[in-house]
C-alpha positions as CSV (number, residue, x, y, z in Angstrom):
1,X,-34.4,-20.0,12.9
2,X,-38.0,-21.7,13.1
3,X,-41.0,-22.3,10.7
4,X,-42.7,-19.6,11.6
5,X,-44.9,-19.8,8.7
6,X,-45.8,-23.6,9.7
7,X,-43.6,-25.1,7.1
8,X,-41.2,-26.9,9.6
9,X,-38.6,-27.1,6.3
10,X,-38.5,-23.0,6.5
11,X,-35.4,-21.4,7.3
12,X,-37.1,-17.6,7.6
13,X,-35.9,-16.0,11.2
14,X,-38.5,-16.2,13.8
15,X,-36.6,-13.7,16.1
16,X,-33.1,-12.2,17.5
17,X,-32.6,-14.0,21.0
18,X,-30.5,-13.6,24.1
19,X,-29.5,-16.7,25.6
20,X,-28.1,-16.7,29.2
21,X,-26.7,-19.7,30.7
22,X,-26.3,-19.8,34.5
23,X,-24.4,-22.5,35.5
24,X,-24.6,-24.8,38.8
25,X,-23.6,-24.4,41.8
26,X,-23.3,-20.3,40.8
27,X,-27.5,-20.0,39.8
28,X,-30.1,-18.2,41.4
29,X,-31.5,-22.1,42.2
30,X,-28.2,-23.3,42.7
31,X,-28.7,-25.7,39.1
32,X,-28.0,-25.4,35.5
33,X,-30.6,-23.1,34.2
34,X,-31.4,-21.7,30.2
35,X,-32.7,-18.3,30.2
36,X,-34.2,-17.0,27.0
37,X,-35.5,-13.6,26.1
38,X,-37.1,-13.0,23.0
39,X,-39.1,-9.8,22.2
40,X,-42.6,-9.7,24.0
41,X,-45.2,-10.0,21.3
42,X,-47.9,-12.8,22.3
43,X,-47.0,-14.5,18.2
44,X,-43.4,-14.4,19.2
45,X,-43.4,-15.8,22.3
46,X,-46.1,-18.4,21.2
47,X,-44.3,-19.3,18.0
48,X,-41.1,-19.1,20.1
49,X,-42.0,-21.3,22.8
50,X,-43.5,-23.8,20.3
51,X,-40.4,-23.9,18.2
52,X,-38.1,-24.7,21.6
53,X,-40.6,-27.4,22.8
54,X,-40.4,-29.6,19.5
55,X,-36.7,-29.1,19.1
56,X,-36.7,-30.6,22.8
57,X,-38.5,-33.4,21.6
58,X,-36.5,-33.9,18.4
59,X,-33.3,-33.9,20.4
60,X,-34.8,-35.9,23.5
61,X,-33.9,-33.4,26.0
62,X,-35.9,-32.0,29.0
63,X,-37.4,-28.7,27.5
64,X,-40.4,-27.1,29.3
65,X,-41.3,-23.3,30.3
66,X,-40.8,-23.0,33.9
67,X,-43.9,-23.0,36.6
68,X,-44.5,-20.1,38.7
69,X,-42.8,-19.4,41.2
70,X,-40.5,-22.7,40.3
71,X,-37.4,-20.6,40.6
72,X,-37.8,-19.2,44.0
73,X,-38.9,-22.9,44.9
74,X,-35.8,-24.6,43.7
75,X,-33.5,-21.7,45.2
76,X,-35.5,-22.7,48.8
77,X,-34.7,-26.3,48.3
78,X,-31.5,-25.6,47.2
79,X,-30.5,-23.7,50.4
80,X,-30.0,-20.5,48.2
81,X,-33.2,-18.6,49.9
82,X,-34.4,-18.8,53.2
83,X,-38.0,-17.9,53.8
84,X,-37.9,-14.2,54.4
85,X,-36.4,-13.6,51.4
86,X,-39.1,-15.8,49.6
């Protein structure tokens, strides 16, 4: 549930998720890792990604959206990839 309509007090559903947790040492990067997918409208996403930041910040846990490339990165400093795989 978000505000989708900008009143943060709104319960109205934003979207149907799937959540996939991937759990260290048995990840791709070898560390705990959140996937979401959420259907792939650009106001979805956007409204989405917005919602998950803030609720980050109201809890006071690390929520961001993942760099390019950052999970191929982490699996190669991890020891899960070597470079000819990358």
């Amino acid at each position: 549930y978000a505000g989708a309509d900008n009143d943060r007090n709104s319960r109205s559903v934003l979207d149907h998720a799937l959540v996939l947790r991937f759990v260290a040492p048995r990840s791709f990067t070898g560390e705990n890792v959140v996937e979401v997918h959420v259907h792939g409208s650009r106001a979805v996403i956007s409204c989405f990604t917005s919602e998950l930041l803030r609720l980050g910040e109201v809890l006071g846990i690390g929520v961001r959206v993942a760099e390019r490339g950052e999970f191929s990165r982490r699996a190669f400093e991890n020891g899960r990839m070597d470079l000819t795989e990358i």
